[in-house]
C-alpha positions in Angstrom: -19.6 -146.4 -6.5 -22.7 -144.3 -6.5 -26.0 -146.2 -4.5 -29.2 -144.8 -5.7 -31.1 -146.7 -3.3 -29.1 -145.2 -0.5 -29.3 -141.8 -1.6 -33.2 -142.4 -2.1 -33.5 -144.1 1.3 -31.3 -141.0 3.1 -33.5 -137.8 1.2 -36.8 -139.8 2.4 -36.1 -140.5 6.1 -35.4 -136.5 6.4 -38.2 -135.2 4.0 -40.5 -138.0 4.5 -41.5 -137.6 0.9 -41.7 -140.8 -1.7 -40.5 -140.0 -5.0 -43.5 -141.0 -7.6 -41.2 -141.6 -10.2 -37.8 -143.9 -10.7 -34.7 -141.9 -10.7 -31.3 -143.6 -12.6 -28.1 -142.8 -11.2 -24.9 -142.6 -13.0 -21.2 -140.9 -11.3 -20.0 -137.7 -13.6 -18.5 -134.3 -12.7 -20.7 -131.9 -10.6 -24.3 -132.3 -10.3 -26.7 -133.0 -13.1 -30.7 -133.6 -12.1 -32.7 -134.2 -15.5 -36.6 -134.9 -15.2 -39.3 -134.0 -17.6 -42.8 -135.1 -15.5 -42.1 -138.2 -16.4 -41.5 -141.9 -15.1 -38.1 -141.6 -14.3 -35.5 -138.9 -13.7 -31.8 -139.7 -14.3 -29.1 -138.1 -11.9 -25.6 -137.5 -12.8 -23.3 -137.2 -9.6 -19.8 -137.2 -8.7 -20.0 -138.6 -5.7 -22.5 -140.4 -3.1 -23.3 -136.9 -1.0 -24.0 -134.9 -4.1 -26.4 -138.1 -5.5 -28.5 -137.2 -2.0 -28.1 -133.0 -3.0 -29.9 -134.7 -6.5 -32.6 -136.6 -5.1 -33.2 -134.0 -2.5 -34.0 -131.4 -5.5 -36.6 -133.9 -7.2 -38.4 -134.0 -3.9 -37.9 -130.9 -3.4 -39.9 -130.4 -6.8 -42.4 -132.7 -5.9 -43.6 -131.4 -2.6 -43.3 -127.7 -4.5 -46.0 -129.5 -7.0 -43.5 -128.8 -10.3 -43.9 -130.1 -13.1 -40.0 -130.8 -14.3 -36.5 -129.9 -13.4 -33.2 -129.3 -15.0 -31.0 -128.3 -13.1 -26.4 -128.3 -13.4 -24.7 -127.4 -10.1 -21.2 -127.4 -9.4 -19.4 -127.2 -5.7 -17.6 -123.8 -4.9 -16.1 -126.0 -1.5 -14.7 -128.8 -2.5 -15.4 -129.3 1.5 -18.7 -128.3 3.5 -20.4 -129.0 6.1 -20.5 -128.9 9.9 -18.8 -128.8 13.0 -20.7 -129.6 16.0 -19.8 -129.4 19.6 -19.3 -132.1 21.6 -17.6 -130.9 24.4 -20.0 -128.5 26.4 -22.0 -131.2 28.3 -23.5 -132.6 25.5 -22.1 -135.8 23.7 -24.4 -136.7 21.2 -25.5 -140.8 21.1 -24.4 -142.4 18.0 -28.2 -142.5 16.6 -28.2 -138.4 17.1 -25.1 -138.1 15.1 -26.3 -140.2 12.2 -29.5 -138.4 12.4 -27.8 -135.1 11.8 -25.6 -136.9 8.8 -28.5 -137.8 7.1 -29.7 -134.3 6.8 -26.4 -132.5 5.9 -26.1 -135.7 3.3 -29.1 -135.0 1.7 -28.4 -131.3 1.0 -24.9 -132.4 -0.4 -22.5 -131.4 2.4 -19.7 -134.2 2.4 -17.8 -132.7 5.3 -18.6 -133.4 9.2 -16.3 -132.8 12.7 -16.9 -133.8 15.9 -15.1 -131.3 18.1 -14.1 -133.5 21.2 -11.8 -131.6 23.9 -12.0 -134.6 25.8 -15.2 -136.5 24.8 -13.1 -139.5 23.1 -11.1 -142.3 24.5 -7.2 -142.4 25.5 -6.7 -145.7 27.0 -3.7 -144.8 28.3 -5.9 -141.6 30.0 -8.3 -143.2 32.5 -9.2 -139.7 33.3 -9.3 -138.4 29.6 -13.1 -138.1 29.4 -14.3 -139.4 32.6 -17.9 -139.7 33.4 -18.5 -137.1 30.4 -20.5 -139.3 28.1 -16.7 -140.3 26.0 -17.1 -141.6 22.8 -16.0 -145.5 22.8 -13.5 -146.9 20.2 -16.2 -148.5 18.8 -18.9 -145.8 19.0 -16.7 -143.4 16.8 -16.4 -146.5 14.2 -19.8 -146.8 13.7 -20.5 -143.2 13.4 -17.1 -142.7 10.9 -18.6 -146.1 8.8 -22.2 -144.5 8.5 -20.7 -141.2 7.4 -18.3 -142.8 4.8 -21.2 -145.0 3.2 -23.4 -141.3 2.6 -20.4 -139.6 1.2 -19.3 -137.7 4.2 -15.7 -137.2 5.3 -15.7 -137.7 9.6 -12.6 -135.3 10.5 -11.9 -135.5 14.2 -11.4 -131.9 16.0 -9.7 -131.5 19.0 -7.4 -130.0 21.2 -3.5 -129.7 21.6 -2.8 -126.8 24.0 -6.0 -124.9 26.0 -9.8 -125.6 26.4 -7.8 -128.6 28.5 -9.3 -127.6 31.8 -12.4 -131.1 31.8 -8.8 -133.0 31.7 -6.5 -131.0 33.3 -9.0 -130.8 36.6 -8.0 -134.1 37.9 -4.8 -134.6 40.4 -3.6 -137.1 37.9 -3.2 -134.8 35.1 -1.0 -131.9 37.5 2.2 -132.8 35.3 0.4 -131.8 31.9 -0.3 -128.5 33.2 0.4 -125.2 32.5 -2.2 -123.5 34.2 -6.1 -124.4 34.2 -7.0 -125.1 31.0 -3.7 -125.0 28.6 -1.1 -127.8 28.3 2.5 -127.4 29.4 4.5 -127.1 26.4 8.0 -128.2 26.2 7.6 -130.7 28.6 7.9 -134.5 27.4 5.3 -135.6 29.5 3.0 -133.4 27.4 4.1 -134.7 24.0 3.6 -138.2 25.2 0.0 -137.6 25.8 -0.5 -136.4 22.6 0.8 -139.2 20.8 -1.5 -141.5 22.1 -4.1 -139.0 21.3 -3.3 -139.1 17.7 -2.9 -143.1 18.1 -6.5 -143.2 19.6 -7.7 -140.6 17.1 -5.7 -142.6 14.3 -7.4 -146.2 15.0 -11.2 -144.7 15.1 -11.3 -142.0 12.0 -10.3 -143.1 8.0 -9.9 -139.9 7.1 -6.5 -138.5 7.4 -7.6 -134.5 8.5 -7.2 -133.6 11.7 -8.4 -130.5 13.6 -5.7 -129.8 16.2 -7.4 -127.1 18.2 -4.9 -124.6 19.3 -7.1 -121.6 19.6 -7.9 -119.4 22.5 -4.6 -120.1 24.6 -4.5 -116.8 26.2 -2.2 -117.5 29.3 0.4 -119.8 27.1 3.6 -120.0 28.9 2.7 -117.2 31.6 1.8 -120.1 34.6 3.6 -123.2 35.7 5.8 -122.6 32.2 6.7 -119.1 33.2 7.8 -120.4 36.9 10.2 -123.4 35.6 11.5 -121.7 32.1 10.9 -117.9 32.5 9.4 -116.1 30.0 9.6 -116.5 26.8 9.0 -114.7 23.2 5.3 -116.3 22.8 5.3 -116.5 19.1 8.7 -118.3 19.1 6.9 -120.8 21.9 3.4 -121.6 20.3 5.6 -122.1 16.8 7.6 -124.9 18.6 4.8 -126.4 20.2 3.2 -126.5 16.7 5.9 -127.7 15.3 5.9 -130.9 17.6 2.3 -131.7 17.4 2.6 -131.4 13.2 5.7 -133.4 13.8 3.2 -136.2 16.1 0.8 -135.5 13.0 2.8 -137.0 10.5 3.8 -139.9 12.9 0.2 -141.0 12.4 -0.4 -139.8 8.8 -2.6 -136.6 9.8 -2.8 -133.6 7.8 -3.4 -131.2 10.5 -5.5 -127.7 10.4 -5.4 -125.3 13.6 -7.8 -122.5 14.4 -5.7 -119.3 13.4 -6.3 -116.8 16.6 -3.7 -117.1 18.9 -0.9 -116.1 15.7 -3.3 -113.2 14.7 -3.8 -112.3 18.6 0.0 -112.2 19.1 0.6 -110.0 16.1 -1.9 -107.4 17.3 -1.2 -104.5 18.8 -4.7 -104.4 20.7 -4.9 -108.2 21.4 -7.8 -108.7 18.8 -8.5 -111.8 16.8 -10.2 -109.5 13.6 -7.7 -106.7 13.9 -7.7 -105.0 10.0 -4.7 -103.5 10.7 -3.0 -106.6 11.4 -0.1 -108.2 9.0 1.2 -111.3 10.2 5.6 -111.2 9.8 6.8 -112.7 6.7 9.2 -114.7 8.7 6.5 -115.8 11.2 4.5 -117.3 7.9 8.4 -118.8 7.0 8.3 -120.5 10.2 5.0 -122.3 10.0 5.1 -125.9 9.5 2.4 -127.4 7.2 -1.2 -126.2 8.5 -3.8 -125.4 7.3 -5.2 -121.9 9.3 -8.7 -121.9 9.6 -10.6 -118.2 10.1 -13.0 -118.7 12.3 -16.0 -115.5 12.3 -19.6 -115.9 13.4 -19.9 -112.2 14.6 -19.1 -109.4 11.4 -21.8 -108.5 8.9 -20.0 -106.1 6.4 -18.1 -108.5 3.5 -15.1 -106.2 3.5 -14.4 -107.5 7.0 -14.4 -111.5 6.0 -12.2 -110.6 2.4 -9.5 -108.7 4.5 -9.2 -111.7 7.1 -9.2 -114.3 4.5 -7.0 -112.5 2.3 -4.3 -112.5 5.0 -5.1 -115.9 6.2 -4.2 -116.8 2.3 -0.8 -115.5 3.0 -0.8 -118.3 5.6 -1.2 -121.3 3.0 -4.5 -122.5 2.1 -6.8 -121.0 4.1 -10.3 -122.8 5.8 -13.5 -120.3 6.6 -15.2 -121.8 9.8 -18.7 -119.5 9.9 -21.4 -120.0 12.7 -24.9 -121.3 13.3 -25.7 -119.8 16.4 -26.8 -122.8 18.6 -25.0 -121.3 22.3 -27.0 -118.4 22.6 -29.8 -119.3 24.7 -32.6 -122.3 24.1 -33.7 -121.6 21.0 -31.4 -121.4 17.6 -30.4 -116.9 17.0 -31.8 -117.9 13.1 -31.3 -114.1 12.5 -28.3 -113.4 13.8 -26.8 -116.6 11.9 -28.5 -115.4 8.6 -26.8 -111.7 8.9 -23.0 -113.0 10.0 -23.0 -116.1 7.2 -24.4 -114.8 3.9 -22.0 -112.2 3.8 -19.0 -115.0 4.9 -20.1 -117.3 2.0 -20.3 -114.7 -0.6 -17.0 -113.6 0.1 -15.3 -117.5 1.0 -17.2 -118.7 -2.7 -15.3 -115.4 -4.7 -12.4 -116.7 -3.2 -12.4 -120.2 -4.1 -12.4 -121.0 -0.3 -11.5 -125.4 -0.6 -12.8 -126.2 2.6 -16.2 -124.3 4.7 -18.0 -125.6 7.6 -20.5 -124.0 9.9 -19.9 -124.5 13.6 -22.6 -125.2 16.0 -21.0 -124.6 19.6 -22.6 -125.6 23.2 -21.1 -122.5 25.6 -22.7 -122.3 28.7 -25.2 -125.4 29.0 -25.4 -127.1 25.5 -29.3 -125.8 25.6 -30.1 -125.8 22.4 -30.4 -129.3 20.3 -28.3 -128.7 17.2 -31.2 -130.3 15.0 -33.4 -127.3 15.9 -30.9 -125.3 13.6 -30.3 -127.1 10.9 -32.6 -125.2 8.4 -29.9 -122.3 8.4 -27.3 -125.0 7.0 -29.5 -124.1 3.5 -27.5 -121.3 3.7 -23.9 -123.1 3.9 -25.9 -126.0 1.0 -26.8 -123.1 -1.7 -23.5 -121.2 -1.2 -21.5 -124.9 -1.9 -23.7 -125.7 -4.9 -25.0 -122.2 -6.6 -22.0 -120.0 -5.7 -21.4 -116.4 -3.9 -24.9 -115.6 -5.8 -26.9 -117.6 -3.6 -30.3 -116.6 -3.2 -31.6 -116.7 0.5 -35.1 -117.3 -0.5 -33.6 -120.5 -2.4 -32.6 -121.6 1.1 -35.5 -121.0 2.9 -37.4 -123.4 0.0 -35.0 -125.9 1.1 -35.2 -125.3 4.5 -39.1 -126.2 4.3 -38.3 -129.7 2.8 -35.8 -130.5 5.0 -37.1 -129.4 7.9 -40.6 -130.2 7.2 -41.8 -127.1 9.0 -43.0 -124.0 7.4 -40.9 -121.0 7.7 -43.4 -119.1 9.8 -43.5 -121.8 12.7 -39.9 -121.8 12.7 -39.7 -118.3 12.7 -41.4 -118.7 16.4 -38.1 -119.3 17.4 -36.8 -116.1 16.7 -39.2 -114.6 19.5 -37.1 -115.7 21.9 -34.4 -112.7 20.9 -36.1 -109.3 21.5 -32.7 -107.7 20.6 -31.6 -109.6 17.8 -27.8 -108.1 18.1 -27.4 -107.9 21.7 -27.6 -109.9 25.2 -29.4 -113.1 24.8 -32.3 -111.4 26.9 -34.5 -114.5 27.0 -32.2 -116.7 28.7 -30.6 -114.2 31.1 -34.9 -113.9 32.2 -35.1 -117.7 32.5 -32.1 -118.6 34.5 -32.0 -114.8 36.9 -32.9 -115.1 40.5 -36.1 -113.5 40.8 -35.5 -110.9 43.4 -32.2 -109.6 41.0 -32.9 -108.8 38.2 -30.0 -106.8 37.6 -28.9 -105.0 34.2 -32.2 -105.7 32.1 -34.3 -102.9 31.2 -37.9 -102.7 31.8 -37.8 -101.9 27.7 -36.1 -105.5 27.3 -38.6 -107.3 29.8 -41.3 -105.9 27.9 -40.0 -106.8 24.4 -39.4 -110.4 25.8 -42.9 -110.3 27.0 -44.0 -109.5 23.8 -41.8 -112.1 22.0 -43.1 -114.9 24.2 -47.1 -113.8 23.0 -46.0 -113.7 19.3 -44.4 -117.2 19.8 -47.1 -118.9 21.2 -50.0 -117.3 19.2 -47.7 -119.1 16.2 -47.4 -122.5 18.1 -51.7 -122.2 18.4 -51.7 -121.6 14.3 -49.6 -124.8 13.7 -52.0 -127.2 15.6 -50.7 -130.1 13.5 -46.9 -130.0 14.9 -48.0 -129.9 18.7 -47.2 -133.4 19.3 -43.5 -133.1 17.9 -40.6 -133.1 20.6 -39.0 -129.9 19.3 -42.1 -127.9 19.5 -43.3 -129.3 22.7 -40.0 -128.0 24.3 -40.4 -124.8 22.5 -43.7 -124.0 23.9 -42.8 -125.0 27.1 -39.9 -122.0 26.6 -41.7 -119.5 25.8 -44.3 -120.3 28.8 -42.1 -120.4 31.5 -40.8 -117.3 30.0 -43.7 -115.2 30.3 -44.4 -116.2 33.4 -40.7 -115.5 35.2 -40.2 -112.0 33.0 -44.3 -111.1 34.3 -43.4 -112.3 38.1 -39.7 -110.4 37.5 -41.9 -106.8 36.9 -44.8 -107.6 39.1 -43.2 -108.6 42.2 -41.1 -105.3 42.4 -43.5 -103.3 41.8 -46.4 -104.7 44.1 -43.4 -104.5 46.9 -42.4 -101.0 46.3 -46.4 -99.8 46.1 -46.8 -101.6 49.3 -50.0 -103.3 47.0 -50.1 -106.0 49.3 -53.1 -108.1 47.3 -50.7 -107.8 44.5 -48.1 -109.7 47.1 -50.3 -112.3 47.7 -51.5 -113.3 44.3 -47.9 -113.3 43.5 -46.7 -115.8 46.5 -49.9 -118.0 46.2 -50.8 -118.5 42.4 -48.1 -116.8 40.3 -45.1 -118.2 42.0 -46.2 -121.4 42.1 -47.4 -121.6 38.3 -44.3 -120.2 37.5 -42.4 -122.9 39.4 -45.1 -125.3 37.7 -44.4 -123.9 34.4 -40.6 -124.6 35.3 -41.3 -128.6 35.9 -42.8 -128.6 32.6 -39.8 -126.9 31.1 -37.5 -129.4 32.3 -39.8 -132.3 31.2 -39.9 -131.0 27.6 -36.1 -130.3 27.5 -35.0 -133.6 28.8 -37.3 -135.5 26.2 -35.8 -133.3 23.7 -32.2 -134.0 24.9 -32.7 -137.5 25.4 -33.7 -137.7 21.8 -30.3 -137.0 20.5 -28.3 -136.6 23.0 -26.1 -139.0 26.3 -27.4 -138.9 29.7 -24.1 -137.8 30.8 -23.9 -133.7 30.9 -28.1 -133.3 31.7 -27.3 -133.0 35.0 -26.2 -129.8 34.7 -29.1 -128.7 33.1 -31.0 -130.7 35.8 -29.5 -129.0 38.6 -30.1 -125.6 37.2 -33.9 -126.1 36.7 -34.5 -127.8 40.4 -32.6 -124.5 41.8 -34.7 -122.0 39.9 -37.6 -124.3 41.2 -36.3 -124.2 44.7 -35.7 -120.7 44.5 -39.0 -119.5 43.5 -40.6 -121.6 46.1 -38.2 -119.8 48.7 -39.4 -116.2 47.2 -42.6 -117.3 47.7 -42.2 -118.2 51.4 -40.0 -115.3 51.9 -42.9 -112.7 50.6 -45.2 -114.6 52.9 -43.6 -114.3 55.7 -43.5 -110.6 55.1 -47.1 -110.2 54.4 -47.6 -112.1 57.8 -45.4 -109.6 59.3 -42.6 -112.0 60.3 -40.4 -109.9 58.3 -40.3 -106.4 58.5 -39.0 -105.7 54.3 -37.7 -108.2 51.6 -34.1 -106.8 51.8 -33.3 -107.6 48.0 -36.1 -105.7 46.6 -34.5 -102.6 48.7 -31.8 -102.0 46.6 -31.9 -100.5 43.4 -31.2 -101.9 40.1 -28.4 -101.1 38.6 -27.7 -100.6 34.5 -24.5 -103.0 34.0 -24.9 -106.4 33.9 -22.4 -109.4 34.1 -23.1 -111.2 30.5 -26.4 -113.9 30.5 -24.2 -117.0 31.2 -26.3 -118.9 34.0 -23.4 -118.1 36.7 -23.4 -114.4 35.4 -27.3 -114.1 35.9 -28.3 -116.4 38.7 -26.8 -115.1 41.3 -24.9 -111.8 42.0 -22.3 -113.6 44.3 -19.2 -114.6 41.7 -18.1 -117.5 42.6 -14.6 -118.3 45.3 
């Protein structure tokens, strides 16, 4: 049964905005909003999300100052919404996650995951989760309850073979492994812990979907496996392991849906996921048990790349289209990179008749960025649901300014933070490098970074109004610290190798220390900001990264004053040159040179 007041209370907690009018609600097929300027607008609705998508377009038309609407959608996914990441440091509280539900509710995406490689609770697993902010039993009721009630499906997503290693690190969990992140398969220790996965999973979700994982297992049977067994034909091994977890599926009632890499991986000749060349064997396909393969793609820009993959993924059984939000590339959202990898993925998954689409928002490396921050690019996953492979982006970006209530231009502040909008994530790799090596960015890159951080802030000064808001508080505070460290990165090197020794000592007494000032600040913002949606549990890796960059620039600074007092005769890491490679801008990759033992 359809509740209007719900709907109504949902659209206005995101928007803020009270509707001036009444608005009659009645269930039907599709999506019907009818409203002439006057008194009341009626809503036809098949179901309780796409009532919210309704009320979300009157307001809409109010806050755009319209006069009427008529307006007839129908969904082109009969399932859409997000997947969000759970398992990179940052477990979301229960509040968070009904925060981010409202807002994908009131754009009329019914479909939500909560992708948990360990973040849940086995009772029987003591260790399953341990001090990593676990969802409760009850915790994952609530959030399942307050989804079901605004017409979103919870679907648990998790793991039944690699991304294992949080688990698999503890001495109590030797007889599961393979090797240091993947599950030993064929053993009957292994199939017992995945039973009372699914029996934990079973007792805290209504919905009968599950996302078994299974992706990115590149080592499968070549560790403990290989030593006990031999080897064995790997396509005949991750079939059988399938086979048992669908088998522990149906135990429970579970449809199951895997990622689809490791089969398309295995039947390349080059080892690559998106391999055009690649045809998966007929009697592989014949050997599948009931899955649904899900295509997974937040990286191609051309259509004809996405309608060959999800053509062959077809061949599969019914295929699912996972796109990307780009929310692990640094602190800030890549809104650009996101917008030129998914409209070309929803135009082609809405020709096909795709049934199920969601957007996944990952954590790699830090869980930096908030997920909220991005979720005016899920317009783009709303408009292709509702309007079809003919979506128009500027339709989305309307829709991002109601539900957002930020104007495009201060959000476009964000994008500032990527001076190469298809390469290295630049600005992070500047915030979280040791000071002295600076290795494998340009002086080109540290200037456009430079130039980013200016444009950024002079549009944070325009929007005088939103200073006080967490999210733009921490985003000023990111572009700050960033000017500062790329500025001290370019001056210190080349005051040293001028031998401009005023230079030197403006840099060790004010410009180190209001960088490492600007650094405090940083961390202040960013732990109100993930405090705001987000468990304690996991910050500390955050914290421990921002006091080291603190104590290392307060190290530099001693260490330059010590040679400008002629206690040392050079700074010995300035004396080397810099070299063009670079390692990747993961904080291990950047911070230090030394990989780790």
């Amino acid at each position: 049964m359809l509740n209007g007041s719900l709907a109504l209370e949902t659209v206005k907690k995101v928007t803020g905005i009270t509707l001036p009018f009444r608005v009659a609600a009645e269930e039907g097929p599709g999506l019907r909003v009818c409203w002439d300027g006057g008194e009341e607008a009626r809503i036809t609705a098949e179901d309780q999300a796409a009532l919210s998508r309704g009320v979300f377009l009157l307001s809409r038309a109010v806050k755009e100052n319209r006069k009427a609407l008529n307006k007839a959608e129908t969904r082109h996914f009969a399932h859409c919404g997000a997947m969000l990441d759970m398992s990179r440091n940052g477990v979301m509280t229960v509040e968070g996650v009904k925060r981010w539900i409202d807002h994908q509710a009131a754009i009329g995406l019914n479909l939500l995951m909560l992708y948990t490689e360990d973040t849940y609770t086995i009772p029987e697993y003591p260790y399953f989760g341990y001090l990593r902010g676990r969802y409760t039993e009850a915790e994952l009721k609530c959030i399942d309850a307050y989804a079901a009630e605004r017409g979103v499906e919870l679907i648990p997503c998790v793991q039944t073979l690699g991304h294992m290693r949080q688990f698999l690190q503890w001495p109590a969990s030797g007889p599961l492994r393979d090797q240091g992140d993947i599950l030993l398969i064929d053993s009957e220790e292994t199939y017992r812990f995945l039973d009372a996965m699914l029996a934990s999973l079973a007792a805290c979700f209504t919905s009968r979907r599950i996302h078994i994982g299974m992706d990115e297992a590149h080592g499968v049977g070549l560790g403990r496996y290989l030593m006990e067994h031999g080897y064995s034909d790997r396509f005949e091994l991750l079939t059988r392991h399938l086979n048992r977890v669908v088998e522990l599926c149906s135990k429970y009632g579970f449809k199951p849906m895997m990622w689809s890499d490791m089969f398309f991986r295995l039947g390349s000749r080059t080892n690559e996921y998106v391999d055009l060349d690649n045809h998966i064997p007929d009697q592989v396909i014949a050997s599948l048990p009931p899955v649904e393969q899900v295509y997974w793609d937040y990286y191609h820009t051309e259509e004809i790349v996405y309608d060959r993959m999800m053509a062959e993924h077809s061949r599969m059984g019914r295929a699912v289209y996972a796109g990307g939000v780009w929310t692990w590339a640094g602190f800030l959202p890549d809104r650009e990179k996101t917008l030129r990898t998914m409209i070309p993925g929803l135009r082609v998954a809405a020709r096909r008749n795709t049934d199920t689409v969601f957007a996944t928002l990952w954590g790699d490396d830090g869980a930096e960025t908030d997920y909220l921050m991005a979720v005016d690019r899920f317009t783009l996953f709303s408009e292709a649901c509702w309007t079809g492979g003919d979506f128009d982006p500027e339709e989305c970006e309307l829709a991002a300014e109601c539900l957002t209530g930020m104007p495009r231009e201060l959000r476009s502040a964000w994008d500032c933070f990527y001076a190469d909008t298809w390469n290295a994530s630049t600005g992070k790799a500047l915030l979280w490098s040791d000071p002295l090596y600076s290795y494998g960015i340009s002086e080109e890159r540290k200037e456009k970074e430079l130039a980013g951080a200016a444009e950024a802030l002079k549009i944070l000064d325009a929007y005088p109004a939103f200073a006080d808001r967490t999210d733009i508080r921490y985003t000023r505070c990111v572009f700050t610290a960033l000017a500062r460290k790329t500025a001290l990165i370019r001056n210190l090197r080349e005051a040293y190798e001028k031998k401009d020794l005023e230079a030197l000592r403006r840099i060790a007494g004010q410009d180190i220390p209001e960088t490492a000032d600007a650094y405090r600040e940083l961390m202040k913002a960013h732990r109100a900001l993930w405090e705001l949606n987000r468990k304690r549990q996991g910050w500390e890796v955050l914290a421990l990264r921002y006091g080291g960059a603190v104590a290392r620039l307060e190290d530099v600074a001693d260490e330059v004053q010590r040679y400008l007092d002629g206690a040392l005769s050079a700074i010995p890491e300035l004396e080397e040159p810099i070299l063009p490679d670079n390692k990747g801008d993961h904080y291990d990759s950047v911070s230090t040179p030394s990989a780790k033992s």
